[in-house]
C-alpha positions as CSV (number, residue, x, y, z in Angstrom):
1,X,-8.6,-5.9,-21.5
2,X,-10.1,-7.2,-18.0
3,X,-8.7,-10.3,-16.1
4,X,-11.8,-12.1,-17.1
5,X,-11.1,-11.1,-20.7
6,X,-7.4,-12.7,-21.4
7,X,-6.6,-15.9,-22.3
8,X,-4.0,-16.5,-19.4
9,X,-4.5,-15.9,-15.6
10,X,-4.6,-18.2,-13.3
11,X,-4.9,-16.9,-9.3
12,X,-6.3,-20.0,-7.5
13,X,-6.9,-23.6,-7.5
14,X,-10.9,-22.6,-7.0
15,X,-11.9,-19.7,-8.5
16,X,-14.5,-19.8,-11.3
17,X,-12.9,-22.1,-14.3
18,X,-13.6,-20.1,-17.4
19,X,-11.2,-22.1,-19.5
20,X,-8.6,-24.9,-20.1
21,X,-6.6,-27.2,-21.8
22,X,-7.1,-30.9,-22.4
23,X,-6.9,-33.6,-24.6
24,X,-9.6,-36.5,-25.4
25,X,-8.3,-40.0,-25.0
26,X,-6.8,-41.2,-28.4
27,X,-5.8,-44.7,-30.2
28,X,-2.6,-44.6,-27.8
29,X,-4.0,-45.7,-24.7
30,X,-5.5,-48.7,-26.8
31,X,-1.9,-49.7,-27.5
32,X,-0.7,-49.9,-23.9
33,X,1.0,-53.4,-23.4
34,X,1.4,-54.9,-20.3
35,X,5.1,-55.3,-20.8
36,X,5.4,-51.4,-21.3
37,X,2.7,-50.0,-18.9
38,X,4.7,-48.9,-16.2
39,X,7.8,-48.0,-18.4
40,X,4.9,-45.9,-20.0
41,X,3.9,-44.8,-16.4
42,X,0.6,-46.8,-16.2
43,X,-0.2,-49.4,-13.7
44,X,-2.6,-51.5,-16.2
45,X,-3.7,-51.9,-19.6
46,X,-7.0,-50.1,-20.3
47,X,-10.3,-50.5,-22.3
48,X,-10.6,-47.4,-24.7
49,X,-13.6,-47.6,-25.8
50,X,-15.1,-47.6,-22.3
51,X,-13.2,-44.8,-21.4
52,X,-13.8,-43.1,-24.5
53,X,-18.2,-43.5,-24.5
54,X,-18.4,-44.1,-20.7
55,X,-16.6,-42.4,-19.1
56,X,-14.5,-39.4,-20.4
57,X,-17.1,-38.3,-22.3
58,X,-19.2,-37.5,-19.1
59,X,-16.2,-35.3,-18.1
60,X,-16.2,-33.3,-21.8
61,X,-19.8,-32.9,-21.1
62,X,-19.8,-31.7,-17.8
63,X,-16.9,-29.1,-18.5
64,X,-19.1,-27.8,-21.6
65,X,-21.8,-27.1,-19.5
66,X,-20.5,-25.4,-17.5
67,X,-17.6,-23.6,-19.4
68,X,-19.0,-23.6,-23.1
69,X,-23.0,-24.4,-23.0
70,X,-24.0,-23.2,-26.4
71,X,-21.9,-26.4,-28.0
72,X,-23.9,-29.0,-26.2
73,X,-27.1,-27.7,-25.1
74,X,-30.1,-29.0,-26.8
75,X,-27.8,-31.2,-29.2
76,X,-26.9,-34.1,-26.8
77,X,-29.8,-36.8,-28.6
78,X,-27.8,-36.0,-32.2
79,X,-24.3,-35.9,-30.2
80,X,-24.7,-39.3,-28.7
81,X,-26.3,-40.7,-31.7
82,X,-25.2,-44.0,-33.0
83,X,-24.7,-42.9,-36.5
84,X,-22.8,-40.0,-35.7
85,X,-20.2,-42.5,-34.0
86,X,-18.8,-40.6,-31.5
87,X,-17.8,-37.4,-34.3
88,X,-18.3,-34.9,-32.0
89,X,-15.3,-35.9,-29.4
90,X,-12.6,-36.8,-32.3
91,X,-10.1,-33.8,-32.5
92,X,-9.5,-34.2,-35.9
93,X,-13.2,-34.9,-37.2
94,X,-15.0,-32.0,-38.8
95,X,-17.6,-32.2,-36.1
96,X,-15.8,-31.6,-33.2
97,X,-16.9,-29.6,-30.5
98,X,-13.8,-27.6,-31.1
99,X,-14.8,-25.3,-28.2
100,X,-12.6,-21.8,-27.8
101,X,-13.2,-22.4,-23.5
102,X,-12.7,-26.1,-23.6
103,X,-9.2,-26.3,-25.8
104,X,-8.5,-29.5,-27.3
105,X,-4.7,-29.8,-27.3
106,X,-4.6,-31.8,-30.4
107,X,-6.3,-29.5,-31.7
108,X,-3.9,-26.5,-31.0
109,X,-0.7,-28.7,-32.4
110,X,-2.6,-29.4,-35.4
111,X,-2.8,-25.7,-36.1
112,X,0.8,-24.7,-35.8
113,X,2.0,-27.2,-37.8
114,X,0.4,-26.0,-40.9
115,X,2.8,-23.9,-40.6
116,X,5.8,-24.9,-42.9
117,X,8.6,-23.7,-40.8
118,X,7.6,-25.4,-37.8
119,X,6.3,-28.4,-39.4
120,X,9.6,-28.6,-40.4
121,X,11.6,-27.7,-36.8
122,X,8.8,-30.0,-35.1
123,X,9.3,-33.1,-37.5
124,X,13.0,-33.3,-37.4
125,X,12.6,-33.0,-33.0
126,X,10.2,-35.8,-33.5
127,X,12.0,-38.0,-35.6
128,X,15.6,-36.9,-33.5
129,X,14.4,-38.1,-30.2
130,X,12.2,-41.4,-31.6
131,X,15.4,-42.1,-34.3
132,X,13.3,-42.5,-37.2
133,X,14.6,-43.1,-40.5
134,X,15.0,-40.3,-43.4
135,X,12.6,-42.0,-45.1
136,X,9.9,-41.9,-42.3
137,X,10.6,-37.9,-41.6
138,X,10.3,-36.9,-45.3
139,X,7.3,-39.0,-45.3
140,X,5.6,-37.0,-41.8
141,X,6.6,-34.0,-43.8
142,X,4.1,-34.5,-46.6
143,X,1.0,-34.8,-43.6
144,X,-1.3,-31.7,-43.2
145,X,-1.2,-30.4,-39.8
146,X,-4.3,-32.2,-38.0
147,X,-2.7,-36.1,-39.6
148,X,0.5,-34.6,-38.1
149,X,-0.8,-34.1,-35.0
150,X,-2.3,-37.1,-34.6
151,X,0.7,-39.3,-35.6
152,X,2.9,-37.6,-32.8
153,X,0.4,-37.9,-30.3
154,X,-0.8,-42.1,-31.1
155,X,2.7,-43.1,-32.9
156,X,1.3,-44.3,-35.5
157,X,-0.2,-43.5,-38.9
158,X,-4.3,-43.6,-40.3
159,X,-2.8,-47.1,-42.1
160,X,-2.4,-48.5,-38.4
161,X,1.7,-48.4,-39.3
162,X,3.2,-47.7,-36.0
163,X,6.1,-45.2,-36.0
164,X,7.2,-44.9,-32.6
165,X,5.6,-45.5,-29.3
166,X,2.8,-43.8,-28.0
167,X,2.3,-40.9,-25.3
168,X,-0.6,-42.5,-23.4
169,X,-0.3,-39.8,-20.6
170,X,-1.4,-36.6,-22.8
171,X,-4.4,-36.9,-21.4
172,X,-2.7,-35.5,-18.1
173,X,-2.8,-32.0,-19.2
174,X,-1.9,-30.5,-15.4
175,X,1.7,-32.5,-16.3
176,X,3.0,-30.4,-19.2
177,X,2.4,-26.8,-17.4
178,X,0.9,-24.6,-15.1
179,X,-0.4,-21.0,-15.4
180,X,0.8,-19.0,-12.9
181,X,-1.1,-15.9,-12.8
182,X,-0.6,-14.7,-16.7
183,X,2.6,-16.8,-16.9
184,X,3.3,-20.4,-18.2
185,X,5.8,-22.7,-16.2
186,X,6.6,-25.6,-18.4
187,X,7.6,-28.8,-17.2
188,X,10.8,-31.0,-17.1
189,X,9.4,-34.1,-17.1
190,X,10.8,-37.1,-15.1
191,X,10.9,-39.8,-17.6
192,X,11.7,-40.3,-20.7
193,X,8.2,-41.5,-21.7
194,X,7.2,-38.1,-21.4
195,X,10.0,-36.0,-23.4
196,X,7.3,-35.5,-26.6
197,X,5.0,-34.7,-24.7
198,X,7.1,-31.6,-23.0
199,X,8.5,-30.8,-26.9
200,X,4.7,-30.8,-28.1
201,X,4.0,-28.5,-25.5
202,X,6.6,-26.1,-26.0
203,X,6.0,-25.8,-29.6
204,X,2.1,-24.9,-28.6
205,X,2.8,-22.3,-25.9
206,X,5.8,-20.9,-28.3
207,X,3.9,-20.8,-31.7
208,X,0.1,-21.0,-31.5
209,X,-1.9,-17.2,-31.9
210,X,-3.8,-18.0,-28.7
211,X,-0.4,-17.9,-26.7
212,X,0.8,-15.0,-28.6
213,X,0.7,-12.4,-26.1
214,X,2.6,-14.7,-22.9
215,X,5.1,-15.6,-25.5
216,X,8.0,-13.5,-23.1
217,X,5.7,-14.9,-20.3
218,X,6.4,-18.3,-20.9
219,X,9.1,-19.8,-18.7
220,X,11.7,-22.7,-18.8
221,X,13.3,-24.1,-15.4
222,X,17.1,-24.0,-16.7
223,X,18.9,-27.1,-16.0
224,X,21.9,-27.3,-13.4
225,X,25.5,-26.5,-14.6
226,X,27.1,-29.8,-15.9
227,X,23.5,-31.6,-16.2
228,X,24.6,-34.0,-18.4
229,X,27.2,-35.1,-16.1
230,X,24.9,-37.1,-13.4
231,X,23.0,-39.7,-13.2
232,X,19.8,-40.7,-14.9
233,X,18.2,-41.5,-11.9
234,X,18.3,-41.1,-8.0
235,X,20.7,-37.7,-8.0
236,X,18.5,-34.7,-6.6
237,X,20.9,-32.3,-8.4
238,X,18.9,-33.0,-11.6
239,X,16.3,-30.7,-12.8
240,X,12.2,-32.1,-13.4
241,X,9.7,-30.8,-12.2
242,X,6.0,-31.5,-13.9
243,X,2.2,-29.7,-13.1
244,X,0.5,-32.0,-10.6
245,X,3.2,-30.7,-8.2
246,X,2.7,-27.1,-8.4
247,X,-0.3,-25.4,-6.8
248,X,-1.7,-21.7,-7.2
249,X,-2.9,-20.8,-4.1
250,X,-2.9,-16.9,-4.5
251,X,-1.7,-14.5,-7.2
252,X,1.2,-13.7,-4.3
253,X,1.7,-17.3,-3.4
254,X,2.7,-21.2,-5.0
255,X,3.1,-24.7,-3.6
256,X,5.9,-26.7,-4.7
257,X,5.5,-30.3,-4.3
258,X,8.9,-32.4,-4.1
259,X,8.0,-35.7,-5.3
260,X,8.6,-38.7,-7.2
261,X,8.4,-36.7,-10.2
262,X,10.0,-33.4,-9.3
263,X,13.2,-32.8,-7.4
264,X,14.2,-30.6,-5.4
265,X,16.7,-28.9,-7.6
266,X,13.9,-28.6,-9.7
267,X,12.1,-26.9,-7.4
268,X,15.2,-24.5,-6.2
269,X,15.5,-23.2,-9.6
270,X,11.8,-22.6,-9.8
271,X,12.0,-20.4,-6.7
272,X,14.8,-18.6,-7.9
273,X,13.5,-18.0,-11.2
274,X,9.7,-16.9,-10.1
275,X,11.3,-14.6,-7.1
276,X,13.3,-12.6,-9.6
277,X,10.7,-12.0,-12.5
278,X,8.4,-11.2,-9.1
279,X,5.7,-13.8,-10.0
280,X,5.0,-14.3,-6.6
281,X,5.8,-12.9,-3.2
282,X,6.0,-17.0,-1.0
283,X,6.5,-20.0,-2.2
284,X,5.6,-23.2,-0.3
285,X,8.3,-26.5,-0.9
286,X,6.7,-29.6,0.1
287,X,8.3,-32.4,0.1
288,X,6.3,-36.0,0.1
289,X,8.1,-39.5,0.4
290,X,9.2,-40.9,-3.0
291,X,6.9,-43.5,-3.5
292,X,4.1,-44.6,-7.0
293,X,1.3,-44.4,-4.3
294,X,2.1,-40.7,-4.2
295,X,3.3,-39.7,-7.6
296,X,2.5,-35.4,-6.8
297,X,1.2,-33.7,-4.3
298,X,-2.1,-33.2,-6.2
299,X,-2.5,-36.8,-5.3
300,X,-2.3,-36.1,-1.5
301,X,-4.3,-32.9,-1.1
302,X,-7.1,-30.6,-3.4
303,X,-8.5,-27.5,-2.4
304,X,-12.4,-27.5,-2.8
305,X,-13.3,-24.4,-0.5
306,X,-11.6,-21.2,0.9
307,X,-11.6,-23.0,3.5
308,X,-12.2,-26.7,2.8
309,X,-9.2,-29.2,1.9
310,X,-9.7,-32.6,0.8
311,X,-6.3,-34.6,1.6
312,X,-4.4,-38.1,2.5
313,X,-5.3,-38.9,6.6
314,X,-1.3,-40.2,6.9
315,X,-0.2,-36.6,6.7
316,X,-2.6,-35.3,8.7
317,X,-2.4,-34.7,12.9
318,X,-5.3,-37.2,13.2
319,X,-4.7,-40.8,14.1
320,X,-6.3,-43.0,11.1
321,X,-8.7,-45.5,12.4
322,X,-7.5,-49.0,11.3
323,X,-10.6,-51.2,12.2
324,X,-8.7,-54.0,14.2
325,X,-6.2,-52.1,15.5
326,X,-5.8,-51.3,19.4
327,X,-4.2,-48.3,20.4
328,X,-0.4,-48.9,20.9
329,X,-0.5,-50.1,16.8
330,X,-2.6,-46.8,15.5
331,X,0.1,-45.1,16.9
332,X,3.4,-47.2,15.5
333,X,1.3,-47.0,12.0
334,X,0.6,-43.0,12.3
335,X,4.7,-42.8,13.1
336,X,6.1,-44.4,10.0
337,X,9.1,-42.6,8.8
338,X,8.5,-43.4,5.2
339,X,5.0,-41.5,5.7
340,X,7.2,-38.2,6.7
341,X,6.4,-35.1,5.4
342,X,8.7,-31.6,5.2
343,X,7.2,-28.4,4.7
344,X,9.2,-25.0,4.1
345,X,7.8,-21.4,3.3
346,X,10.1,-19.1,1.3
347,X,9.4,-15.4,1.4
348,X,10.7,-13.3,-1.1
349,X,11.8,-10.4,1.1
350,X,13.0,-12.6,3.7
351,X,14.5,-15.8,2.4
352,X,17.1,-16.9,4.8
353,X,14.4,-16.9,7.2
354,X,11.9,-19.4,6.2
355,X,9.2,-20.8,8.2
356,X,8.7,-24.3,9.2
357,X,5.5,-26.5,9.5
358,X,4.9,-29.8,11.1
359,X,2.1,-31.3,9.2
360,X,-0.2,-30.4,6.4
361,X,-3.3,-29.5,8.1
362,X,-1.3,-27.1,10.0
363,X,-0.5,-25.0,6.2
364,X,-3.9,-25.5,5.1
365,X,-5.0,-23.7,8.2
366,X,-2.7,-21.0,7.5
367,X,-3.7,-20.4,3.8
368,X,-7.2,-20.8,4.7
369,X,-6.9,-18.1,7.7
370,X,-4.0,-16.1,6.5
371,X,-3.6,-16.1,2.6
372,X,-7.6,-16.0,1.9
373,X,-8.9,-14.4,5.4
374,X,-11.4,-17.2,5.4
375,X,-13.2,-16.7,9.2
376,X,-14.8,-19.8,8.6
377,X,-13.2,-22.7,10.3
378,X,-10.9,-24.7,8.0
379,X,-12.6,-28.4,7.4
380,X,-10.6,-31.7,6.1
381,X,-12.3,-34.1,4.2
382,X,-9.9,-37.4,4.4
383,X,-9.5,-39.8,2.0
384,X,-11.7,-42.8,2.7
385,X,-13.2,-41.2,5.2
386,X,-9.5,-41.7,7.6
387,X,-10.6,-45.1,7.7
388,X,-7.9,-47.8,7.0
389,X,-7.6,-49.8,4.7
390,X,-10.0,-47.1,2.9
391,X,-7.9,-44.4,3.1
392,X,-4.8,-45.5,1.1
393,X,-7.2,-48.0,-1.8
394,X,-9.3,-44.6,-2.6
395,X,-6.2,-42.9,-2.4
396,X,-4.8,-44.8,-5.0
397,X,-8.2,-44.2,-7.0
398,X,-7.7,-40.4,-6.7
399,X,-10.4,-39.5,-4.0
400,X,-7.7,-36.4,-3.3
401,X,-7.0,-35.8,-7.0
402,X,-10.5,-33.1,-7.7
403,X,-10.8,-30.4,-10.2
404,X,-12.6,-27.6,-8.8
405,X,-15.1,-26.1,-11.3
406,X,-15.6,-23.1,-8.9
407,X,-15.2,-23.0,-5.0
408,X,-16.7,-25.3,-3.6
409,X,-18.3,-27.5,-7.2
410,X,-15.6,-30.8,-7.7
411,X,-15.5,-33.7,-9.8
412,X,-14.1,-36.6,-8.1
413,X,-15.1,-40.5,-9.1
414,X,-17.4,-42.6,-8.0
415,X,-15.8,-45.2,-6.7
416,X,-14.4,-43.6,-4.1
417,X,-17.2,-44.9,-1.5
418,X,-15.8,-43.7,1.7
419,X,-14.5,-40.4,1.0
420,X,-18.0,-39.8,-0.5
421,X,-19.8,-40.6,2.6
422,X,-16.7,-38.3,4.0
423,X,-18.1,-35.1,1.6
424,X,-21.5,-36.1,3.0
425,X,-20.7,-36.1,6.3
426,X,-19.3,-32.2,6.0
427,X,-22.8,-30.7,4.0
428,X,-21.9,-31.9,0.6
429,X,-24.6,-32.0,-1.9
430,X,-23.3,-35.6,-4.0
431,X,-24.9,-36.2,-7.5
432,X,-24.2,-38.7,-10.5
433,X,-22.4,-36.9,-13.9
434,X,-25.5,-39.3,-15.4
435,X,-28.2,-37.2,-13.9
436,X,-26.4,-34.1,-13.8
437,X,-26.6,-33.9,-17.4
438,X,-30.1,-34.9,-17.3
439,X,-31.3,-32.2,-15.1
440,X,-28.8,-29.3,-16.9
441,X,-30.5,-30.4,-20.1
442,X,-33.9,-30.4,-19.0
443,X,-33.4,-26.9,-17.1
444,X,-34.5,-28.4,-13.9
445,X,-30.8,-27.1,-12.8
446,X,-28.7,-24.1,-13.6
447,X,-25.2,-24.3,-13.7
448,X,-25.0,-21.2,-11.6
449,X,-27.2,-22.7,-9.4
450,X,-24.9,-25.4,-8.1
451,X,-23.0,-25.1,-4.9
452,X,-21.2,-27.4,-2.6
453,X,-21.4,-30.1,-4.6
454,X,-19.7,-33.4,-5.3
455,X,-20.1,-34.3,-8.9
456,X,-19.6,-37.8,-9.6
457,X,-17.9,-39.1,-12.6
458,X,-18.3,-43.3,-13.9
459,X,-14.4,-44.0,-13.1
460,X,-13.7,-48.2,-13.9
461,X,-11.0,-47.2,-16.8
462,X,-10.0,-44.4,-16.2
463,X,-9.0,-44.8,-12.2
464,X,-7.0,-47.1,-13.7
465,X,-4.7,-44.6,-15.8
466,X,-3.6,-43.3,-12.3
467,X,-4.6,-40.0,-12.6
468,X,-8.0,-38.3,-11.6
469,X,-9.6,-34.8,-13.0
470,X,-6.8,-32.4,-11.4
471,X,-4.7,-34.2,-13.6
472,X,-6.9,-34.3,-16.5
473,X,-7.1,-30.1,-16.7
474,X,-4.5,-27.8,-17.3
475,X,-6.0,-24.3,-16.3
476,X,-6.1,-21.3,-18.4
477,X,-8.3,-19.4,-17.3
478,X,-10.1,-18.4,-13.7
479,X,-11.9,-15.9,-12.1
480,X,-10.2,-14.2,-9.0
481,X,-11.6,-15.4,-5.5
């Protein structure tokens, strides 16, 4: 079986995208309280129905198209049809799209638990870790697989009866793994908001038939000796480690983000582990300040070309323009020590030598020129254009958070005003999701077709969530670059 064959294999952050995991948002999201968002990792309560039919629906759409286009072309008039309400983006509605490239993760849990044994193993993990009652877990056992599903994923049951909370951030697929060439790292994750999530996940990679040929490729960070010993919180000897800071660069090499999420035990234990299975031959550690603005590096910096980087302008060598600032104060600002950054290289067959950078720009030069012998001279596009207060407000809306579709095709939202006159500026084609669509359906554009281009996705929800389209995809499969 060829590369482009398999299931798994994953050798880049921009080759072609020829499949991938996510999940549609569900009822959860319209339970977010304000008194629980942030314990549930949200910054704001948000409108699921406008997410839901204006927004993320654009993004299933888009990824059919271009991943799957026998599902939606020539159907979208009787998709988006009122009386259909919406049937064809439910996971468990028997007119899903239920596409074999664009892999519904509800979808995949549903499956595995009609079988009995894991039904079984799966309910009683639920039920440990949300302390449900013996009457509530013999009454999850008697659900088929798809109403199982579901009632792990919202918390609560078709009766509206809410059983335990809900895991609003599913819809982060990048968070629970990351393929790594034709292996699966799972995640630790950081928070306890997020433990189902990481047991759902498990159980899919583990148990579902379209796994079942990685299942002694599938990989767990081990935890440190005596784990359970230190603190919850603020001890860097603990283990988590989650997908948005872990980028595939090359089949040979992997950026490691050390974050607010992941540590850098976590990370430690992932070079270890990936050197002596021979995953990869370098791995890059970087280490970002510990702040919510940041969250993982895949909020700071995106690949979009070979040789084109879309990033944060505080990390950068560049000065950011603040518009009323003079000269002495653009430098003061540009030396903040909370805005540090610390960059290591680990080779394999050298590892007590590592090598150092002193920015980012300068290891974006060096994978463009060095990793993918790109001639071409390596091009930043900043967040809000490195225009303050721009840069850190579209920052904070994802402008650095893009899923590449192929080299050089992104989504990105469309809010993100600055850092789209930014793409501009450096020979970006920009176009609306809306008229996209329009134009694929019509066959005035072919999907092939499209290059260096910005796609734009309606983002006043979903921004909101804290997490853009890189976070929204968890890669299966790409084609080598």
């Amino acid at each position: 079986m060829s590369k482009n064959e398999d299931h798994l294999y994953v050798t880049s952050e921009i080759g072609t995208l020829r499949r991938l995991l996510v999940h549609s948002p569900d009822s959860g999201l319209g339970k977010v309280v304000p008194s629980k968002a942030q314990d549930w990792l949200f910054e704001d309560i948000v409108h699921l129905e406008t997410i839901r039919k204006k927004e993320y629906d654009f993004y299933t759409k888009i990824l059919l198209y271009f991943l799957d286009p026998e599902k939606i072309r020539g159907r979208l008039e009787s998709i988006d049809a009122e009386e259909n309400k919406r049937n064809f983006y439910k996971p468990d509605h028997e007119a899903f799209f239920r596409s074999e490239k664009v892999i519904e993760l509800q979808w995949l849990l549903g499956e595995i638990l009609e079988d009995g044994p894991i039904r079984s193993k799966l309910v009683a993990s639920v039920c440990a870790i949300e302390a449900c009652s013996y009457e509530t877990e013999n009454e999850l056992y008697e659900l088929s697989g798809p109403e199982l599903s579901k009632v792990f994923i919202t918390g609560s049951f078709r009766d509206g009866r809410m059983l335990f909370a809900p895991i609003p951030n599913f819809i982060f697929t990048r968070d629970i793994g990351i393929v790594i060439n034709d292996h699966i790292l799972l995640n630790k994750p950081a928070t306890q908001a997020r433990t189902r999530e990481a047991l759902l996940a498990k159980y899919i990679f583990f148990n579902h038939p379209l796994f079942k040929a990685y299942h002694n490729n599938v990989i767990e960070i081990p935890d440190t000796f005596n784990h359970f010993l230190l603190p919850k919180e603020g001890d860097d000897k603990r283990v988590s480690l989650e997908g948005g800071d872990v980028m595939v660069i090359t089949k040979d090499h992997l950026i490691i983000g050390v974050s607010e999420r992941t540590t850098m035990e976590a990370a430690h234990q992932a070079i270890k582990c990936l050197f002596k299975k021979n995953i990869v031959k370098k791995i890059t550690v970087v280490k970002i300040p510990k702040k919510r603005d940041y969250m993982h590096i895949d909020t700071v910096f995106t690949q979009v070309k070979k040789n084109v980087w879309v990033m944060l302008g505080v990390f950068s060598k560049k000065a950011i323009k603040h518009e009323d600032a003079d000269e002495i104060e653009r430098i003061l600002q540009g030396a903040r020590k909370e805005e540090k950054i610390r960059i290591i290289q680990f080779r394999k067959k050298d590892l007590e030598n590592p090598q150092y950078f002193d920015n980012l720009e300068d290891l974006l030069v060096d994978i463009s020129e060095n990793d993918l012998k790109c001639e071409e001279k390596t091009v930043f596009i900043y967040s809000g254009n490195n225009e303050f207060p721009f840069d850190a407000r579209e920052q904070w809306t994802d402008s650095c958070n893009l899923l590449a579709l192929r080299e050089g095709v992104v989504l990105g939202y469309d809010r993100n005003d600055k850092t789209i006159e930014a793409f501009k500026e450096k020979g970006f084609n920009i176009i609306h999701a809306h008229e996209l669509i329009e134009k694929l359906e019509s066959g005035i554009l072919d999907t092939d077709k499209i290059k260096d281009t910005l796609i734009l996705m309606p983002s006043a929800e979903l921004s909101r969530a804290r997490g853009g389209f890189h976070c929204m995809s968890m890669p299966l499969l790409r084609d080598e670059i």
